[in-house]
N, C-alpha and C positions, 0 to 999 in steps of 0.2 A: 837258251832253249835246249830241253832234251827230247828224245824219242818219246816219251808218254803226253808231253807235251804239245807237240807236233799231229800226234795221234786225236787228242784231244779238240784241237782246231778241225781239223782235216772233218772229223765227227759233225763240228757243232755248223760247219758250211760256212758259204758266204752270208754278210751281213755289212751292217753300216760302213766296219774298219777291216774288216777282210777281203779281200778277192783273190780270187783262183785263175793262174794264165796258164796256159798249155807252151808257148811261146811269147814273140815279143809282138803280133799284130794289134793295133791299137794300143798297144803300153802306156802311149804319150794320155791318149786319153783317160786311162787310168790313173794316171801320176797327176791330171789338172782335179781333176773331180777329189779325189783327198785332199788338194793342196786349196781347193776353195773350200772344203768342207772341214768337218773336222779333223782329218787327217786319217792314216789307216795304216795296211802292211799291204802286199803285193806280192803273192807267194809263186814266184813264177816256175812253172815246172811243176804242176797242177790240174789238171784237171778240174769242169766243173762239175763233175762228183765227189770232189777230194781224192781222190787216185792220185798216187805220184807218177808222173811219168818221166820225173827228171829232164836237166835240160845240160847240156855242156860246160863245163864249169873251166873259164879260162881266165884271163886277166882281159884280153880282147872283148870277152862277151859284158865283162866288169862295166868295161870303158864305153862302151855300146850304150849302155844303160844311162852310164853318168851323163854321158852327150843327150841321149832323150831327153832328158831334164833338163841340162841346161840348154835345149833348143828351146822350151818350153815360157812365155814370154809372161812376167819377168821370169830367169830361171827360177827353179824348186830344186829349195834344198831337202837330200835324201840322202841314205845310209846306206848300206850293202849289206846282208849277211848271207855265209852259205853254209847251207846244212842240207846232208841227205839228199845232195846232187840238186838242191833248189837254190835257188835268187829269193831271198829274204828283201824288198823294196821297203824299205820305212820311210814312208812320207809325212814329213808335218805338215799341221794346217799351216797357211800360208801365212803372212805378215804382210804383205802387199796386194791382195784381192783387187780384183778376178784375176784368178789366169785361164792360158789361152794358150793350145797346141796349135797346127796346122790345119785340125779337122774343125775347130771354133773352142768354145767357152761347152764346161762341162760340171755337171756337179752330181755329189754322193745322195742316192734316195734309197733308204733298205741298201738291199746287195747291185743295186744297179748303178748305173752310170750313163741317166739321160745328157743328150745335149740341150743347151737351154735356146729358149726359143728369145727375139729379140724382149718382148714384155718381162721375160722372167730377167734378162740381164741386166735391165734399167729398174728392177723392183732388190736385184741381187745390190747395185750400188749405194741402192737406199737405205736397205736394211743391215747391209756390213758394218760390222762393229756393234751390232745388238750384243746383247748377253743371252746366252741361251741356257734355260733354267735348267735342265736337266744336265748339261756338264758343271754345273755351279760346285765346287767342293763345300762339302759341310764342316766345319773347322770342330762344331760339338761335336762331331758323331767318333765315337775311340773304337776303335779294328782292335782283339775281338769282344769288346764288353758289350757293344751294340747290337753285335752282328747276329743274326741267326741261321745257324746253321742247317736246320731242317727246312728252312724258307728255302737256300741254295741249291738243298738234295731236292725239294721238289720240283725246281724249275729244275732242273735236269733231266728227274724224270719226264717230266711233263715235253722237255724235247727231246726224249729218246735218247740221251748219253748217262753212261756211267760216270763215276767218279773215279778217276785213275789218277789225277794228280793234287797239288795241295790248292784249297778254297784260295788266298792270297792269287795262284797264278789264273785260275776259271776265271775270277773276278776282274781283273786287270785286262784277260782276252779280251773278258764282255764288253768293255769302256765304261766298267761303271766304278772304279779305283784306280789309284795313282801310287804307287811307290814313290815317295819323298822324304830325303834326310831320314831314311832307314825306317818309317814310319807311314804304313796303308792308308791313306785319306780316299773317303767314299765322297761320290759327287751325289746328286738331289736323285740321280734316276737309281744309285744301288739303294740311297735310303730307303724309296719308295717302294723298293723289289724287296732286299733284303735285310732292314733292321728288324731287329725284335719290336721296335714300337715304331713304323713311320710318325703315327701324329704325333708324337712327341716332339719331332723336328720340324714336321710339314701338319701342322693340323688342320688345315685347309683342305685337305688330302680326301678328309672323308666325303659321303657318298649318300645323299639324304632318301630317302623311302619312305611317302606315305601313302596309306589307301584312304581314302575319303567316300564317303557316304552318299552324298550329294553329287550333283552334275555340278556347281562351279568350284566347289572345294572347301565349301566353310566349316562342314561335318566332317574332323576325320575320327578315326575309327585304329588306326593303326599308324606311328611312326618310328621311325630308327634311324640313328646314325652308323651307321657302314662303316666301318674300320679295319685297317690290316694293309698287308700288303697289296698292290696294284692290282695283281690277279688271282688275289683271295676275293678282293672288294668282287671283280665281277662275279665270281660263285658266287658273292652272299645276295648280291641283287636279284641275280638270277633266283634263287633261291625265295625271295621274295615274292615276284615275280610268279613262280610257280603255284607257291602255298595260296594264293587269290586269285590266277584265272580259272577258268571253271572250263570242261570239259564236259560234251555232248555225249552219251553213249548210247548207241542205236544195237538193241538186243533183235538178232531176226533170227535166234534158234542157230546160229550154226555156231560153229568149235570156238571162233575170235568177235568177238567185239568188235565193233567199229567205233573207233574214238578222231569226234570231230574237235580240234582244241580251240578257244577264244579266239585265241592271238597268236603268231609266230613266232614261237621261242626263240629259235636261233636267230631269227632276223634283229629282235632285240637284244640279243646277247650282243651281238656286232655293232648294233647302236651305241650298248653300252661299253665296247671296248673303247670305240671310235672317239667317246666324250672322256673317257680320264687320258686317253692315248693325245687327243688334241687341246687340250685342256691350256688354259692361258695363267700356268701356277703363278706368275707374277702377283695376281690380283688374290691377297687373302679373304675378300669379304666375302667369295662366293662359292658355295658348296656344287657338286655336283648333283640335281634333283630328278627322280624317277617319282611322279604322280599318277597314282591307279586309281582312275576314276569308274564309274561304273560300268561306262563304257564307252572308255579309252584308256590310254597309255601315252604320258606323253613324258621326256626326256629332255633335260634343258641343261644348258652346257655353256659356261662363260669362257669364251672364246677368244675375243678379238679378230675381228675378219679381215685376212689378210687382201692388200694391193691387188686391183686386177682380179679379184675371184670367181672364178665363174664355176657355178656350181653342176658336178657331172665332166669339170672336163679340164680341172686345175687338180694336179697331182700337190696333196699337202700334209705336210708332216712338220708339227711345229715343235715336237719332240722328237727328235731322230734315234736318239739312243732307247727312249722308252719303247718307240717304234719299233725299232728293232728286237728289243729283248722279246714283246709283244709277237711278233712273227716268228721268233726261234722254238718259243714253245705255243705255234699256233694258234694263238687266240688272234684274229685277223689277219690282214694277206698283207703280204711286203709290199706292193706297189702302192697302197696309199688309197685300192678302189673298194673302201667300203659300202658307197652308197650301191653301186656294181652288186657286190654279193648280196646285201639287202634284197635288190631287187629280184636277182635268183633264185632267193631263198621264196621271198612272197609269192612271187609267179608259181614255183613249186607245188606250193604249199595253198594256192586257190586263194592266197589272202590278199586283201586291198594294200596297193604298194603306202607307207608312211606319208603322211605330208611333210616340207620340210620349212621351214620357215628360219632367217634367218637377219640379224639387221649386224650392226657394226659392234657387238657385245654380245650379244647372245645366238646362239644356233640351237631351235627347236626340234626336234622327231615326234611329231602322233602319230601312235600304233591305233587306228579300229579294229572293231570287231569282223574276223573273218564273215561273210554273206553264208555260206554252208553254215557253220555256227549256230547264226541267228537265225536261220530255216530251221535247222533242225529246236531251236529251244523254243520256236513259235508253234513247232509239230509238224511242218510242212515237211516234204522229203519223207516223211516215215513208212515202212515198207512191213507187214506182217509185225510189227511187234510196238511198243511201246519207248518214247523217246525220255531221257532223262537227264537233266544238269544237275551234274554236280560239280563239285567243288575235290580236289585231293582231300580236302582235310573231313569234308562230308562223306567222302567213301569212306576214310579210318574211322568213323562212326558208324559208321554200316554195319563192318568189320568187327566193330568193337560191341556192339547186340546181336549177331549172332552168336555171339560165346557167353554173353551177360546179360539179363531179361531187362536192364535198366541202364541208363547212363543220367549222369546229372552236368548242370553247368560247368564246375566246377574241375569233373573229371575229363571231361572234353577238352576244357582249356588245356587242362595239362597233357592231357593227349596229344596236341597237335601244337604245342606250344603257342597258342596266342593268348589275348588279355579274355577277360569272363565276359566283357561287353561285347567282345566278338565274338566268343562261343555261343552267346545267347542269339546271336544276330543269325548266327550258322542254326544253330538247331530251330528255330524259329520258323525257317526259312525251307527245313528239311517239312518241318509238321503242313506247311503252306501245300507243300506240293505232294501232303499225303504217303511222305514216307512213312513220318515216324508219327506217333499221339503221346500229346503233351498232358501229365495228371500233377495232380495236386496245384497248392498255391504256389507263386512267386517265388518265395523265399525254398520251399523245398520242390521245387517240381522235379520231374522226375518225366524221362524218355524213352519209350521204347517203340519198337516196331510197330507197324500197321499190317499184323500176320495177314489179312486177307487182301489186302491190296496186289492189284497184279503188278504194279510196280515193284515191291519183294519179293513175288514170285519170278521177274526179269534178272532183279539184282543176285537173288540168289542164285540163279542159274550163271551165274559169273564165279562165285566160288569154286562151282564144278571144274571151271577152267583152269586151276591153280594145281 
């Protein structure tokens, strides 16, 4: 290890395999929780801000350490290093699960270190010796022909650190490679983060999107497979996502807009972290599905539902490293409570909390439509002025006849990038509510505003706003 190195850590926080001691209270507990988990580092002399505060550095304090561990029952075997007046602890996972300090049975979740309750320790002897997919090394994947290297600068940005030292060391911090016989092997969670192509390794990976026409689903209208990295997929959902729910806009003459939206964005972003982040990769046959129906949203996730799960009040991570990377560049919270944030978010946001639905393979999310929303597209609620839904991709046609006396199918599609059967669907839909008037035949029709409508005299008084 060197100082850029060191700096580097101290930057990116605690996490799965890191922790930060200011001293030695609780250490013991620290040393069982890596040694039943995946293992980790112990940077004692630390601060949990990353601050060094240094700690004394003697042979006495060496031996202090080593006894902690081996009080530790059965002992844990651990390393020493000392750098920059810290205790460098390296603990491996264990080979003899559970262990068990003075204060009980302890294990690694995100950057913490719950004690386990008796149900979790009789479900911990059950499940030891599973394979856990995301440390799985990928023996195809070749460091750097695979790798990509602007996938890496983004998760960095995305958690707020520069790049000061070399990709090989970042990547090895993170837990997501292994230096072996002189040669970087990625396990299942760098592939998903950071190869050039995950589904080429993991095509399972992808992330299905369709919109459907109908209330049960037999009409769809719009589908896509998702691909990319773990948390590109969520932008491009999200993204999906966007481009179809429709927004209320309630004009009442002053300076802003009032925009009422469908659905809760962020609440479904966090849905959608929670379903690749808990995802059961063992099982290839099943995609990850986001279903937008007319009105709903519902999110379906092959799982495998763990022992004892009570939902609301079982902490669970059945990715820990995914987990983790997932928390470093914030996309969801370290402790495991997203159903928690969800419900923050809707409450916030006036929206009906999800239903959740779940059996021993699959775990469902329905998102409805916000109640303010559907007031406002029914006309209820409206105050001095005219209510109006639209769609994003309906406003860039708005946008796009004020500057040109006509729009066509064809050009709308490309506009807003969807297929022409759903541009026709969208413009259709604009003429329905008296925006826009539809001329000519089928084949060449042709769109343009409804100059006298005081719904364009609303809308254009939004322009003003810009």
């Amino acid at each position: 290890m060197d100082l850029k190195e060191l700096e580097m850590i101290l930057k990116e926080g605690e996490g799965y395999k890191i922790e930060f001691k200011e001293g030695f209270n609780n250490l013991d507990k620290e040393i069982v929780a890596f040694a039943n988990s995946s293992g980790g580092r112990i940077f004692l002399g630390v601060t949990d801000e990353g601050k060094i505060k240094g700690i004394g550095i003697s042979n006495e304090l060496k031996s202090r350490i080593q006894d902690i561990a081996n009080n530790c029952r059965p002992k844990i075997q651990i390393s020493i290093d000392i750098f920059e007046k810290i205790f460098i602890i390296n603990v491996r996972e264990g080979d003899d699960k559970p262990y068990e300090c003075s204060a009980g049975f302890y294990k690694r979740i995100g950057p913490n270190s719950p004690k386990m309750t008796r149900d979790e320790i009789i479900e911990f002897f059950k499940s030891e010796g599973k394979i856990r997919f995301d440390e799985l090394i990928v023996p195809e994947f070749s460091f750097p022909k695979d790798f990509e290297e602007n996938k890496l600068l983004k998760f960095l940005e995305l958690a707020g650190l520069s790049k000061s030292v070399k990709s090989e060391t970042i990547l090895i911090n993170l837990g997501v490679a292994k230096k072996q016989k002189g040669k970087l092997d990625f396990n299942n969670a760098g592939v998903l983060f950071f190869a050039k192509e995950p589904q080429r390794f993991i095509p399972w990976s992808v992330f299905t999107v369709a919109l459907f026409k109908d209330y049960g689903g037999a009409d769809i209208i719009d589908r896509k497979e998702v691909e990319g990295s773990l948390f590109e997929i969520v932008e491009e959902v999200m993204k999906f996502v966007r481009l179809y729910s429709k927004v209320a806009y309630r004009f009442t003459g002053m300076p802003q807009r009032e925009n009422i939206y469908e659905y809760p964005f962020e609440a479904i972003r966090e849905a959608v972290i929670n379903s690749v982040m808990h995802k059961y990769y063992f099982e290839h046959g099943h995609n990850n599905i986001l279903k937008f129906f007319p009105t709903r949203i519902r999110i379906e996730n092959y799982w495998q539902e763990p022992h004892n799960f009570i939902l609301g009040e079982t902490v669970f991570r059945r990715n820990q490293i995914i987990a983790d990377l997932f928390a470093r560049i914030h996309f969801g919270e370290k402790m495991g409570s997203g159903l928690e944030r969800i419900k923050e978010i809707c409450t916030k946001e006036n929206a009906p909390f999800p239903e959740i639905e779940f059996n021993p393979n699959y775990f469902y999310v329905t998102f409805r439509q916000s109640k303010e929303y559907l007031d406002m597209a029914k006309g209820e609620k409206v105050k001095e002025a005219q209510t109006v839904v639209l769609t994003e991709r309906q406003e860039s046609a708005i946008e796009y006849l004020r500057e040109n006396v006509f729009i066509t199918t064809r050009v709308y599609a490309s506009l807003v990038d969807v297929s022409e059967r759903q541009a026709r669907y969208d413009l259709n839909d604009l003429v329905e509510k008296n925006v826009i008037v539809a001329e000519g035949a089928t084949k060449t029709r042709k769109y343009r505003l409804r100059q006298t409508s005081a719904v364009f005299g609303k809308l254009r008084s939004k322009k003003g706003e810009k």
